[in-house]
C-alpha positions in Angstrom: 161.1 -11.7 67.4 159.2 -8.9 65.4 157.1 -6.4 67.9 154.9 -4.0 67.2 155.0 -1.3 70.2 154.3 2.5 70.5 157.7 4.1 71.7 156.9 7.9 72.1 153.3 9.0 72.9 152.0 13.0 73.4 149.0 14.3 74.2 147.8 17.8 74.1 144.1 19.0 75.0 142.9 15.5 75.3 140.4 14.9 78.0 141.8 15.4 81.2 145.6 15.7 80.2 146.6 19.3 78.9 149.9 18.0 78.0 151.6 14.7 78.3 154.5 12.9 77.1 155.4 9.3 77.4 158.4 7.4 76.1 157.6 4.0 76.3 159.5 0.8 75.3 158.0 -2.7 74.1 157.7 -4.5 77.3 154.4 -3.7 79.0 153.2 -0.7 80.7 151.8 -0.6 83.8 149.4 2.9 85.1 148.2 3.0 88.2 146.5 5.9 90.0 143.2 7.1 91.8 139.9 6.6 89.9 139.1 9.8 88.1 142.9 11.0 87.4 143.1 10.1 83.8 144.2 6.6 83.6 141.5 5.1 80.7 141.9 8.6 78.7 145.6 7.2 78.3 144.3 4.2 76.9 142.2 5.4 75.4 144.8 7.8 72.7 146.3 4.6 72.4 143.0 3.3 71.2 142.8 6.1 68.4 146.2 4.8 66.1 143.4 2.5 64.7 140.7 2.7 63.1 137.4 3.6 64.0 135.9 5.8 67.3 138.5 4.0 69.9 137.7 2.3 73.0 135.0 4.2 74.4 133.3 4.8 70.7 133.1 9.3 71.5 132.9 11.7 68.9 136.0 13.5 68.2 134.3 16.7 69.7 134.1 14.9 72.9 137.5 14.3 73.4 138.6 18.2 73.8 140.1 18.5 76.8 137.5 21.1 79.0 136.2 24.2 79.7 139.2 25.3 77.2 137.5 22.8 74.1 139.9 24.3 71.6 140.6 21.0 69.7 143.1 18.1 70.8 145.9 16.5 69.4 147.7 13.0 69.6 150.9 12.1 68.2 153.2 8.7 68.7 156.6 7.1 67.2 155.3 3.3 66.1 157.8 1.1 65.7 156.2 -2.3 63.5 159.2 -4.9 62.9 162.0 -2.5 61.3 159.8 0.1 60.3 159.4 3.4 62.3 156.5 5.5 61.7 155.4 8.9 62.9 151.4 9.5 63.2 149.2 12.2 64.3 145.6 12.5 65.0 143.3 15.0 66.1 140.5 17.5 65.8 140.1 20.9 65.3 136.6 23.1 66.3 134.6 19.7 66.5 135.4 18.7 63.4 135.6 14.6 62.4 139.6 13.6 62.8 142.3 13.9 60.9 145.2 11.5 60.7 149.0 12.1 59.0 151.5 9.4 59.0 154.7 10.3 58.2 153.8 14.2 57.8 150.9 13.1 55.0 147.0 12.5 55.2 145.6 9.9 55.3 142.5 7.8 55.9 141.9 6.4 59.6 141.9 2.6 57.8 145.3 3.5 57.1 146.1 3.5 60.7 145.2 -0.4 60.8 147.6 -1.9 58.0 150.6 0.2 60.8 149.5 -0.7 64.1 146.9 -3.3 65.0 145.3 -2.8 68.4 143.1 -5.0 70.8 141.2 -3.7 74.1 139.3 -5.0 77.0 137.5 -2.4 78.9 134.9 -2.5 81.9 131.8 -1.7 80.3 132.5 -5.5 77.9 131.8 -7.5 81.0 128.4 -7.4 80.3 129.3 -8.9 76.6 127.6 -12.2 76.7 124.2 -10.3 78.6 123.6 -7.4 76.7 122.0 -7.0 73.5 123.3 -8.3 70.6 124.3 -5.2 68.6 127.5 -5.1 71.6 128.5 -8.9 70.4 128.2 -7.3 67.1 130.8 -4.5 68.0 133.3 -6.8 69.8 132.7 -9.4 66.9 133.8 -6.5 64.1 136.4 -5.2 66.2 138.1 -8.6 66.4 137.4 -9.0 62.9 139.3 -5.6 61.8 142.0 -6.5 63.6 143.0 -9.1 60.9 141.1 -7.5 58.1 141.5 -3.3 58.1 139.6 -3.3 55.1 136.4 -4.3 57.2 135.7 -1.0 58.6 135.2 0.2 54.8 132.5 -2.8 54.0 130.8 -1.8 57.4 130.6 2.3 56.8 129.2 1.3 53.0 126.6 -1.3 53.9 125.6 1.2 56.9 125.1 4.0 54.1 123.4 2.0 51.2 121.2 0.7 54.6 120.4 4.0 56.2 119.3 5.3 52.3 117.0 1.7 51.6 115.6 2.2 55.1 114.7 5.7 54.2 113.0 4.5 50.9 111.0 2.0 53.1 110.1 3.8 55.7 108.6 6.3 53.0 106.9 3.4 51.7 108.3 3.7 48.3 107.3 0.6 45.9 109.5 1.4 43.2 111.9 -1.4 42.6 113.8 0.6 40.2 114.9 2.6 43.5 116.3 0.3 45.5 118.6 -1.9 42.6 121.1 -0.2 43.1 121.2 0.1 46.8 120.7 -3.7 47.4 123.3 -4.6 45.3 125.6 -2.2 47.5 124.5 -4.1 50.7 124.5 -7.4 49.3 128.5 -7.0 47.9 128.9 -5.2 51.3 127.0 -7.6 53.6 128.7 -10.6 52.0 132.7 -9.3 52.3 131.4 -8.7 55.8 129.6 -12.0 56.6 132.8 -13.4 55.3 135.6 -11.5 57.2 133.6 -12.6 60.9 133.3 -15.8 59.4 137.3 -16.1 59.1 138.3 -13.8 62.1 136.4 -16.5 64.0 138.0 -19.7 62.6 141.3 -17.6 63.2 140.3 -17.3 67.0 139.3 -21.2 67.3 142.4 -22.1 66.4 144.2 -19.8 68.6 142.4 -21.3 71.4 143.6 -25.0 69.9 145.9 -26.3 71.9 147.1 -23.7 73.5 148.1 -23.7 77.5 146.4 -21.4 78.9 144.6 -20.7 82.5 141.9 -19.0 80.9 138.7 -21.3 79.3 138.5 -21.4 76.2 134.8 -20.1 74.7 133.2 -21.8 71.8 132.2 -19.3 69.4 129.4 -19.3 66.7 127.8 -16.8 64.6 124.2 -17.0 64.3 121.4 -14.8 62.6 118.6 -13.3 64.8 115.6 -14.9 62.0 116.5 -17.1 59.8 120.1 -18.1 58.2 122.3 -15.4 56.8 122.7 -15.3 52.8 126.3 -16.4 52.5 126.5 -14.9 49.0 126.3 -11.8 47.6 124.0 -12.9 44.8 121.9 -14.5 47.9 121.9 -11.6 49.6 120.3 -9.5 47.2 117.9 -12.1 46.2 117.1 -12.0 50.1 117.0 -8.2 49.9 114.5 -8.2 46.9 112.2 -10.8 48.7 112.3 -9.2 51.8 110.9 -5.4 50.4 107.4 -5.6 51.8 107.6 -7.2 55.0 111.0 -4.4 55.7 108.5 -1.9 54.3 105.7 -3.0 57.6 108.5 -3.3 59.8 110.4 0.2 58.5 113.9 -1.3 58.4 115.8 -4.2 56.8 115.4 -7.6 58.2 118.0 -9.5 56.5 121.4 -8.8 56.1 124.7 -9.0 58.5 123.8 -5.9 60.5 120.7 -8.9 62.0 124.1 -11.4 63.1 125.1 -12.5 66.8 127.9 -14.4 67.9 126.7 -16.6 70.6 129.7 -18.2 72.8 130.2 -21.0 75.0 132.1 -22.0 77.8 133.7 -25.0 76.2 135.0 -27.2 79.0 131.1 -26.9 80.9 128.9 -26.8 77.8 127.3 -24.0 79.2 126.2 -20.7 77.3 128.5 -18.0 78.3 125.1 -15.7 79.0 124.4 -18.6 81.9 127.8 -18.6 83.2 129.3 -16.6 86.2 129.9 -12.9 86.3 134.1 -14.6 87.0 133.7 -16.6 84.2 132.6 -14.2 82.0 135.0 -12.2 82.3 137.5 -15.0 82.0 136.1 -16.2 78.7 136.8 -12.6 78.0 140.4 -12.6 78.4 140.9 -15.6 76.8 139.0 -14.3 73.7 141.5 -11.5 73.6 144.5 -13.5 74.3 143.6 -15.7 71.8 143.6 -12.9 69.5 146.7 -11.8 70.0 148.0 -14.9 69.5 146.6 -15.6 66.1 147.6 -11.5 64.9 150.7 -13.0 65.9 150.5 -15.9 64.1 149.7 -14.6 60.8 151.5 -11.2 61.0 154.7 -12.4 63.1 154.2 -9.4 65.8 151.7 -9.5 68.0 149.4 -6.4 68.7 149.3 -3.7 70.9 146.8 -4.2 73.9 144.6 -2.1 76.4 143.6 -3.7 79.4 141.4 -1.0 81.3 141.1 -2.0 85.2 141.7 -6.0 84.5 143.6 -6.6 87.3 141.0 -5.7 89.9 138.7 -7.9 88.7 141.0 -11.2 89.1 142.9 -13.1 92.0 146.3 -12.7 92.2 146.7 -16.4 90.9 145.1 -15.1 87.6 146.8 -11.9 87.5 150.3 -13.8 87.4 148.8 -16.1 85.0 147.3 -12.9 82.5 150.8 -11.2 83.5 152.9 -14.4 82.1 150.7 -14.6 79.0 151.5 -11.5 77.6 155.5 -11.1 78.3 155.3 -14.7 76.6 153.6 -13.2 73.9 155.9 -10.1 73.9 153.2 -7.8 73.5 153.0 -4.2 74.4 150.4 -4.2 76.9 149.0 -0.7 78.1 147.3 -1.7 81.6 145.6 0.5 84.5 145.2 0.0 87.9 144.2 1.8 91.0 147.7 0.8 92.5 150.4 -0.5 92.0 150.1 -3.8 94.1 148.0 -5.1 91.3 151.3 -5.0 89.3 153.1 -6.9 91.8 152.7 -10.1 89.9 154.6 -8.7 87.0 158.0 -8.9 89.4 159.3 -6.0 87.3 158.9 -6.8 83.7 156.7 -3.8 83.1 157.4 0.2 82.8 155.4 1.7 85.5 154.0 4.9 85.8 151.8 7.3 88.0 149.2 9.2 87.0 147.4 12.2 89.3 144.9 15.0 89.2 144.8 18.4 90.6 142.8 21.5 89.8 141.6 19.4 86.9 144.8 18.4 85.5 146.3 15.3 85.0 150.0 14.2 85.0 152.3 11.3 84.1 155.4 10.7 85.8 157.7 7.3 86.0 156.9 5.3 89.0 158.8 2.0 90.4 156.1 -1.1 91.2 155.7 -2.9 94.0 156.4 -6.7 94.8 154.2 -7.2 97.6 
């Protein structure tokens, strides 16, 4: 079987770990520590061999590793089927980062036709309560794990946007300044409508059939006022139409950037908003099973996933069962815990290791789990 797993990872200056090595394999890993000693900011690296802001969404001058703040660095072996690839990323002074591959530059979307990457983290449990631009954020990052060219349609509707926006908000009645713009959100907005459209349909059928101990979540994408153009020739007909009332209101109405993806719980026919704080989160990680299972579907690996503090959360009946899900997937699975009793499920399939902080400090050593 084809698998897709990091097998060397170093860190220098980042966050809370001055310098850190890890030599992983493909089976899962399993970090367990106190709170506070540097756990997620391993995750977290991972995160950043894909595209976009990684898991927690910081700016790359927020990741220095402080008081020293001198810039930070991350570097890994990838190993994708029989390919082998060596990547770097980092910043320097604050400034945006930079990624090589192979000892070349190149652009973060680069980093998403080498490794795709899929994460569940604390702060998504509120998902299906919060507002909808978070839906939004888990819906895109779903969708770029199929499509890496998404992240470019997002940055160039979000520019052609913020410049309309401007034009409105200065109450500018031109049309001759906002043709071209438009058009740029409209072929933008309609590649993007598109991609959520099929990351979705992927997803459903994922969840199809497939034995799981996790409920399966109905998934639709709907539009905050009115139905989304599903054409780019729609869309800037929309756009046009549209000009004076986004002129009162200061801001486009219309568009992709206005979509929600409202879920749920199939097997109650309850909203997942109206559903328990347990099943919530359950919905959760079948939503991210299920998209490993379709990445590997299509791609014949599947990806490489972050599961920040899941096991707490569950009972040890759905530990084993999240635990047997993902060595039956083969996928590399980079999980944190406080100990390593929430491993114990995992009977020693996984690579284990300890993480601890002193005088501000944090360090990684190999650990053995624990069966009981």
């Amino acid at each position: 079987m084809a698998q897709l797993y990091i097998r060397d990872l170093k860190l220098s200056h980042f966050r809370s770990h001055g310098a850190g090595r890890i030599a992983a394999e493909g089976r899962p890993v399993a970090i367990y520590g106190p709170n506070g000693s540097g756990k997620t900011n391993i995750l977290e690296a991972v995160s950043l061999f894909s595209p976009g802001r990684g898991m927690r969404r910081a700016a790359a001058r927020d990741m220095s590793k402080r008081p020293e703040a001198i810039g930070w660095k991350l570097s890994a072996v990838i190993c994708s089927d029989d390919r082998t690839y060596e990547v770097e990323t980092g910043s320097q002074d604050g400034a945006a980062r930079s990624v090589r591959i192979d000892g070349k530059p190149a652009a973060q979307t680069a980093l998403g036709r080498i490794a795709r990457v899929v994460w569940l983290v604390p702060s998504m449990d509120r998902l299906w309560i919060e507002a909808a631009d978070g839906r939004r954020r888990f819906l895109d990052r779903l969708t770029l794990s199929f499509f890496p060219e998404h992240s470019d349609h997002a940055l160039d509707y979000e520019k052609a946007m913020r410049e309309r926006n401007r034009l409105l908000k200065a109450e500018v009645r031109d049309s001759h300044w906002y043709g071209a713009l438009e058009a740029q959100m409209a072929r933008s907005g309609a590649a993007i409508h598109r991609s959520r459209l099929a990351a979705l349909e992927r997803i459903r059928s994922a969840q199809k059939g497939a034995e799981t101990a996790f409920p399966a979540a109905e998934l639709e994408l709907i539009q905050s006022e009115g139905a989304m153009p599903e054409t780019e020739e729609n869309l800037r007909e929309a756009l046009a139409e549209s000009r004076f009332r986004d002129m009162a209101a200061g801001r486009a109405l219309v568009g992709p950037h206005r979509s929600d993806l409202y879920g749920v719980f199939a097997a109650k026919g309850v909203p997942a908003r109206d559903s328990s704080t347990g099943e919530q989160k359950a919905l959760l990680i079948s939503l991210i099973l299920a998209n490993a299972r379709a990445l590997k579907a299509e791609l014949g690996a599947p990806p490489i996933a972050l599961l920040d503090e899941v096991a707490a959360h569950l009972d040890a009946d759905r530990r084993a069962a999240l635990y047997d899900e993902i060595c039956a997937l083969g996928a590399q699975a980079w999980m944190t815990g406080t100990g390593p009793e929430l491993f114990a499920e995992l009977d020693g399939r996984a690579q284990y290791l300890e993480v601890s902080e002193r005088d501000g400090v944090s360090s990684i050593v190999p650990a053995m789990g624990k069966k009981d």
